[in-house]
C-alpha positions as CSV (number, residue, x, y, z in Angstrom):
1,X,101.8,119.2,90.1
2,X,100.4,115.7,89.8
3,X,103.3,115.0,86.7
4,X,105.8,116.0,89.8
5,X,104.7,114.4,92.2
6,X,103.9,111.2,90.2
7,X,107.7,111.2,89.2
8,X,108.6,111.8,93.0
9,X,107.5,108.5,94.1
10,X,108.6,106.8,91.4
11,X,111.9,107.9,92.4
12,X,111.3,107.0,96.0
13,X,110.0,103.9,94.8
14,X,113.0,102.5,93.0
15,X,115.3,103.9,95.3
16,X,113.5,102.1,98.5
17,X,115.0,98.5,99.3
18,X,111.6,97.6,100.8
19,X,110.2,97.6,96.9
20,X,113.0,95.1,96.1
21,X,112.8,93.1,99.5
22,X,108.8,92.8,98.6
23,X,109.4,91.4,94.7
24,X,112.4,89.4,95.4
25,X,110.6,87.3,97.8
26,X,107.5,86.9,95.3
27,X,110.3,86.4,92.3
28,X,111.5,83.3,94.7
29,X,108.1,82.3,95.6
30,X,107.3,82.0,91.6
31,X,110.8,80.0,91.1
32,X,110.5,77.9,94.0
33,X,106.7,77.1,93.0
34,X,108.2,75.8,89.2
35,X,111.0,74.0,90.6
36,X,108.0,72.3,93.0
37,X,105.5,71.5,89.8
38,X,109.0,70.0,88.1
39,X,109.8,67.5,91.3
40,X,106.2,66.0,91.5
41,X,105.6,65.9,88.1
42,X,108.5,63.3,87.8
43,X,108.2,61.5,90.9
44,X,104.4,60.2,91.0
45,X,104.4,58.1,93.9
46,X,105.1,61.2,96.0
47,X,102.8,63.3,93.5
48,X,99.8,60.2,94.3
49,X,100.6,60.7,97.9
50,X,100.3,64.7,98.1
51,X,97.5,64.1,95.4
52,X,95.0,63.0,98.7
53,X,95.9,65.9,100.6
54,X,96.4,69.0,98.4
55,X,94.1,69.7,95.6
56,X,96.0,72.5,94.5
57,X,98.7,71.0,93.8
58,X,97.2,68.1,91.9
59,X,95.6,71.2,89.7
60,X,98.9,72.6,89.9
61,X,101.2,69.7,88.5
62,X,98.0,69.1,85.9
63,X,98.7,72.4,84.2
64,X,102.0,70.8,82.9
65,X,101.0,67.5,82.0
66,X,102.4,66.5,79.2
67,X,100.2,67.3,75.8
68,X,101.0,67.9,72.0
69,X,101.2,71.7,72.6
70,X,102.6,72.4,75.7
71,X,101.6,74.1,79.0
72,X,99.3,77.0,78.5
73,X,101.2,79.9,79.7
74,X,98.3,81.5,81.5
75,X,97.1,78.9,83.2
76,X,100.8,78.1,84.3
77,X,101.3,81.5,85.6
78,X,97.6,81.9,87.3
79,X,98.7,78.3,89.4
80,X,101.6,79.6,90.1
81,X,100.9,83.0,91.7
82,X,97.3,84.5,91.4
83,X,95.3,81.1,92.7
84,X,95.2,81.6,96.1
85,X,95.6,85.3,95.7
86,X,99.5,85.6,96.1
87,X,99.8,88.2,93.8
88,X,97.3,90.3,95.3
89,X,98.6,89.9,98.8
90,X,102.0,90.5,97.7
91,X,100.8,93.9,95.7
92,X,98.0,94.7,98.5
93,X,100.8,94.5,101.4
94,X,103.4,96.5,99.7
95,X,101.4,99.6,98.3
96,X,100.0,100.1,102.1
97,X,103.3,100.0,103.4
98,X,104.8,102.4,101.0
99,X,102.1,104.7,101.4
100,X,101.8,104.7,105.0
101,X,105.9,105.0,104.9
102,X,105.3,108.0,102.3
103,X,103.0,110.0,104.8
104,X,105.3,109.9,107.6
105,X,107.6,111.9,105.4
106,X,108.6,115.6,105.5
107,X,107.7,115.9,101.9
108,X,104.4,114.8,101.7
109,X,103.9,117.0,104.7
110,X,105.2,120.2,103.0
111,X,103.5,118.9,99.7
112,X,100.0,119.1,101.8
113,X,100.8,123.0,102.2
114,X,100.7,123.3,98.3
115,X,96.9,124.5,97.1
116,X,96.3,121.1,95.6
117,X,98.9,119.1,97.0
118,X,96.4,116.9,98.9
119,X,94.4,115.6,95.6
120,X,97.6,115.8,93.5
121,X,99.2,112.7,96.0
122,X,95.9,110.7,96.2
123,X,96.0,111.0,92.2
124,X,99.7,110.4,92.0
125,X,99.8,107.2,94.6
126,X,97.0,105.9,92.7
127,X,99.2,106.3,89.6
128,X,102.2,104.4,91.5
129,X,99.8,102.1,92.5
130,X,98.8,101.1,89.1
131,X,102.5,100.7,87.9
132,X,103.3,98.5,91.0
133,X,100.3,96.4,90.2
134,X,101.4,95.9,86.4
135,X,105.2,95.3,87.7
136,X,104.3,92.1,89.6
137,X,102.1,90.9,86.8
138,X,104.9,91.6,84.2
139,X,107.5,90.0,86.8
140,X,105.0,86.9,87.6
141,X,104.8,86.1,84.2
142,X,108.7,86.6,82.9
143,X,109.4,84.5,86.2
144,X,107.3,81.9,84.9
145,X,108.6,82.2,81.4
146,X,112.2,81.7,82.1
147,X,111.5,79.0,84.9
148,X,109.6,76.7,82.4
149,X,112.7,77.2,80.0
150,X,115.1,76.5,82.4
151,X,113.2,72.9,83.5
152,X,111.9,72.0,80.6
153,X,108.4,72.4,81.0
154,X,107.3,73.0,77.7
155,X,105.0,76.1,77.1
156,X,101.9,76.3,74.3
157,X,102.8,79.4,72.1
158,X,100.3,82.1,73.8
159,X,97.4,83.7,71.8
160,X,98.8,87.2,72.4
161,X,95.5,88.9,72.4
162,X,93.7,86.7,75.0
163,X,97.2,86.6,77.1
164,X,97.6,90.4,77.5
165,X,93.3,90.9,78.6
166,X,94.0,88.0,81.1
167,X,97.2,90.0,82.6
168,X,95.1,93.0,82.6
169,X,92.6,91.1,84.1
170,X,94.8,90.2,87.0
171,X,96.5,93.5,87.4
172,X,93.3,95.1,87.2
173,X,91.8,92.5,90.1
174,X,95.1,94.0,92.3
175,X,94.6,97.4,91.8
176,X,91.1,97.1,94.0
177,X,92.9,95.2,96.3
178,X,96.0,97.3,96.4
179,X,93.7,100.5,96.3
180,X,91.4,99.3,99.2
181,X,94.3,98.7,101.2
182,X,96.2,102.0,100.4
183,X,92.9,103.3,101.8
184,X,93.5,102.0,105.5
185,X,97.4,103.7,105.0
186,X,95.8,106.9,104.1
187,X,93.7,106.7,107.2
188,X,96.1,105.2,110.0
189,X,99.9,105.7,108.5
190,X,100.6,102.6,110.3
191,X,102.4,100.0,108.8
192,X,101.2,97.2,110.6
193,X,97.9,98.3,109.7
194,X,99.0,98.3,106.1
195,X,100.7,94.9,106.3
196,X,97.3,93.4,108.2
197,X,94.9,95.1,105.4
198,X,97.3,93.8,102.7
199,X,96.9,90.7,104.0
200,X,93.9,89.9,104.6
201,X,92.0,92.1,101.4
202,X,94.5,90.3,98.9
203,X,93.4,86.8,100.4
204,X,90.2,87.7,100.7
205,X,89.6,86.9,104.5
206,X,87.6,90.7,104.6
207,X,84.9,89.2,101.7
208,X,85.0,86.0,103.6
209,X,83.5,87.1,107.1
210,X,81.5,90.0,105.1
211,X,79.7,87.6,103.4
212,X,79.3,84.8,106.3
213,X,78.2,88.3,108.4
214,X,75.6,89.0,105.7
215,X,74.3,86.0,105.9
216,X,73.8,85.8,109.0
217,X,72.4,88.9,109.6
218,X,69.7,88.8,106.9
219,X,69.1,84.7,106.9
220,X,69.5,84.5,103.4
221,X,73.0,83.2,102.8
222,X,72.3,82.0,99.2
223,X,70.8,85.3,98.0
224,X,74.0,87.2,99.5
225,X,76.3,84.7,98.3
226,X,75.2,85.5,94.6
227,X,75.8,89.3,95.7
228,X,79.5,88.2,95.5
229,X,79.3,86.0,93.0
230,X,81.3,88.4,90.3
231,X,83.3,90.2,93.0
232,X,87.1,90.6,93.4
233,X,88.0,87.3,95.4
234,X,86.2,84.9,92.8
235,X,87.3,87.1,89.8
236,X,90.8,86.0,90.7
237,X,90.2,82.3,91.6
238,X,88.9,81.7,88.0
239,X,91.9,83.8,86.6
240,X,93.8,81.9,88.7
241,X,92.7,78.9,86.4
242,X,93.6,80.7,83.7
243,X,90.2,81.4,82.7
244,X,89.7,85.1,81.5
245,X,86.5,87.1,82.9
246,X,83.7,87.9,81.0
247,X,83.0,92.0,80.7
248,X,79.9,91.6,83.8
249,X,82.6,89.7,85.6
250,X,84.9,92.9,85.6
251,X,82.4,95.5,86.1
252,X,82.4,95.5,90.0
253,X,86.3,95.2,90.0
254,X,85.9,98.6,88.1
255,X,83.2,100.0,89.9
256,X,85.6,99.1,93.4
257,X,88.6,100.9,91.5
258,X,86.3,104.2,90.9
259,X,85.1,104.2,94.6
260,X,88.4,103.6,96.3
261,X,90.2,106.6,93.8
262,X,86.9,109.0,95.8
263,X,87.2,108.0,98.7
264,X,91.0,108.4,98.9
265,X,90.6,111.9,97.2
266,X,88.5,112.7,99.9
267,X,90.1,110.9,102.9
268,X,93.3,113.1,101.6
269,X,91.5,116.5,101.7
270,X,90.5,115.7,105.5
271,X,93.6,114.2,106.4
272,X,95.8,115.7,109.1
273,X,99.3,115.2,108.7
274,X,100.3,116.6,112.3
């Protein structure tokens, strides 16, 4: 049952023009951000004026500044799309939305009358989930890829080994993000809701005001600041420099993963369709 239904929102998934509304814009978000690192890279008066504004950007336009061998490709596409936690907003957004789109169907409802239908859709969104999650990754990068090409900017051949662990990195980083938020879908079926959680677990508002809360709460802001010290929203700032994670660093990402897939095996055996 969980091969069929896995392959039933596959299907739903290419067929639905939301997925392609959701990766065209990130696909022109990518471009547009290449085309940007090209302009101030060859103007610098405007590139010293945005320089005392933006440090982003200033890290940004440094990625491709000009070196014996080239740009490093991982550290091109984490500037480009994971810094500031694009990608997992993107991925985050989208997978609530589908799934709280998914519930309000008549075939999940009749799948819930199945024995087993209820655990075989938590296991088979999580699947979809996962393949979403390595899509954008895959797209981000060939984006990337062909944009630097196309400009010029002249790419460092990528040590293949290191490249592929920081993609899985970064997909992996998503696939909390994208699986906490498929949470709140499974609970409300709203898609607002899904949009908002999307939103603000990619971009990491939620750790934000937990840890200023925590804080607060127990007075010791430093001691609670090292609790999320190796958690999802600094995991992807440093792979957003391109920097790949030690193991420690991914072990709460994987412990977040493994909690998320319960709880949304449970939430989907309590869950009332009506």
């Amino acid at each position: 049952m969980i091969f069929n239904t896995t392959c039933s929102m596959l299907y739903r998934l290419v067929k639905t023009r939301m997925t392609w509304v959701f990766l065209a814009v990130f696909v022109i978000l990518v471009g547009a951000g290449i085309v940007t690192i090209k302009v101030l890279g060859a103007n610098q008066s405007l590139m010293s004026t945005i320089s005392e504004t933006s440090s982003d950007i200033t890290l940004m336009v440094g990625v491709v500044s000009p070196s014996v061998s080239g740009a490093a490709l991982e550290n091109l596409c984490g500037s480009l799309f994971v810094r500031g936690s694009a990608i997992a907003m993107f991925v985050a957004a989208f997978c609530a939305v589908f799934i709280a789109a998914d519930l309000r169907s008549g075939y999940v409802k009749s799948l819930m009358q199945a024995q087993g239908g209820r655990l075989s859709y938590a296991l088979a969104a999580a699947i979809v989930i996962a393949c979403v999650c390595v899509g954008y990754v895959l797209a981000g990068v060939l984006v990337t890829a062909l944009g630097a090409l196309v400009t010029g900017i002249h790419l460092a051949i990528p040590a293949m080994p290191g490249f592929v662990l920081w993609c899985v990195e970064v997909a992996a980083v998503c696939y909390a993000y994208a699986l906490l938020a498929a949470l709140v879908a499974f609970l409300t079926r709203s898609l607002a809701a899904g949009v908002l959680a999307g939103l603000l677990l990619g971009g990491a508002a939620v750790e934000n005001l937990l840890y200023s809360a925590l804080g607060l709460i127990t007075g010791h802001p430093d001691e609670v600041r090292q609790l999320f010290d190796h958690y999802l929203a600094v995991s992807i700032s440093q792979l957003g420099l391109g920097t790949m994670q030690p193991w420690e660093s991914i072990v709460p990402t994987a412990v977040t993963i493994v909690l998320a897939l319960a709880a949304a095996a449970i939430i989907m055996g309590r869950r009332s369709l009506d």
